[in-house]
C-alpha positions as CSV (number, residue, x, y, z in Angstrom):
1,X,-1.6,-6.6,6.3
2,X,0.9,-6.5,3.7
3,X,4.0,-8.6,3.1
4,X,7.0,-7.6,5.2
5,X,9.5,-7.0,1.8
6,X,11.8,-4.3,3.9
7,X,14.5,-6.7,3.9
8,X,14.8,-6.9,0.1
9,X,16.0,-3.2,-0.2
10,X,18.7,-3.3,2.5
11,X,22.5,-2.9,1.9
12,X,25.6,-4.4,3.4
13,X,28.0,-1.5,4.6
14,X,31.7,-3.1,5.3
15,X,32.7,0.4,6.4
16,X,32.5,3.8,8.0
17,X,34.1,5.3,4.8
18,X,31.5,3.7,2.5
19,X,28.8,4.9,4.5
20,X,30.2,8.3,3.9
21,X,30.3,7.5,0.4
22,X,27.0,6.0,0.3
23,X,25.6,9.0,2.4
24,X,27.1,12.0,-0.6
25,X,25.4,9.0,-3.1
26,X,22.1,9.4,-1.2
27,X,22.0,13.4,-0.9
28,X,23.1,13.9,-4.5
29,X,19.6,11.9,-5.4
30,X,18.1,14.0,-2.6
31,X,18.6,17.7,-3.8
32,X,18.0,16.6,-7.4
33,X,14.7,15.3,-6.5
34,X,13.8,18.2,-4.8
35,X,15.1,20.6,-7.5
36,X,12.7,18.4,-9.9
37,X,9.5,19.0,-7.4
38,X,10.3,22.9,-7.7
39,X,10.4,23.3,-11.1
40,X,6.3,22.3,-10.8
41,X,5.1,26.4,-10.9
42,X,1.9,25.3,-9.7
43,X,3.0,24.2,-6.0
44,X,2.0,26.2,-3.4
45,X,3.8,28.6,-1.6
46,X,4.1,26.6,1.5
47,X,4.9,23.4,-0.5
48,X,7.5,25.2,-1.8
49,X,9.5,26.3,1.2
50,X,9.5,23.0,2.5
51,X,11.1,21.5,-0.3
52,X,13.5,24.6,-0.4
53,X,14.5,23.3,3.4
54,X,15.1,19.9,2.7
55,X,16.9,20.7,-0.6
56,X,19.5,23.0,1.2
57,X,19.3,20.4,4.7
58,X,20.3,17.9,2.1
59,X,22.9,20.2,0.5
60,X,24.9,20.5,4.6
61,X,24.5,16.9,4.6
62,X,26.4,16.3,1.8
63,X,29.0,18.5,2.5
64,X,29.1,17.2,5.9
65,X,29.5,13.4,4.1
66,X,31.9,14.3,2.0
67,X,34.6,16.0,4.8
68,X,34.3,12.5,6.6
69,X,35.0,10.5,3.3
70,X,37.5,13.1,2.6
71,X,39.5,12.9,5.4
């Protein structure tokens, strides 16, 4: 059994708004990794629309982030 090491990537949140912060942050790297898997031309076609759904799931997220750190 491997070494429990989930501890060592953990972060303190002190607040709502930085978790609001932290959650635009985390999308950003989100739909630029998924744009970086689509630009491989030899996924298939199912491959493909499942990125395309978390890509744009992660796109409403971050919009939904940033009205809350917005407000």
């Amino acid at each position: 059994v491997p070494t429990d090491t989930s501890s060592e990537h953990l972060i303190t949140i002190n607040s709502l708004q930085e978790t609001y912060e932290i959650g635009v942050q985390a999308e950003i790297l989100n739909i630029a990794m998924y744009n970086l898997f689509l630009e491989d031309d030899t996924l298939p076609q199912d491959v493909i629309d499942v990125f395309t759904r978390l890509r744009d799931a992660s796109v409403s997220h971050q919009a939904a982030f940033e009205k809350n750190a917005n407000k």
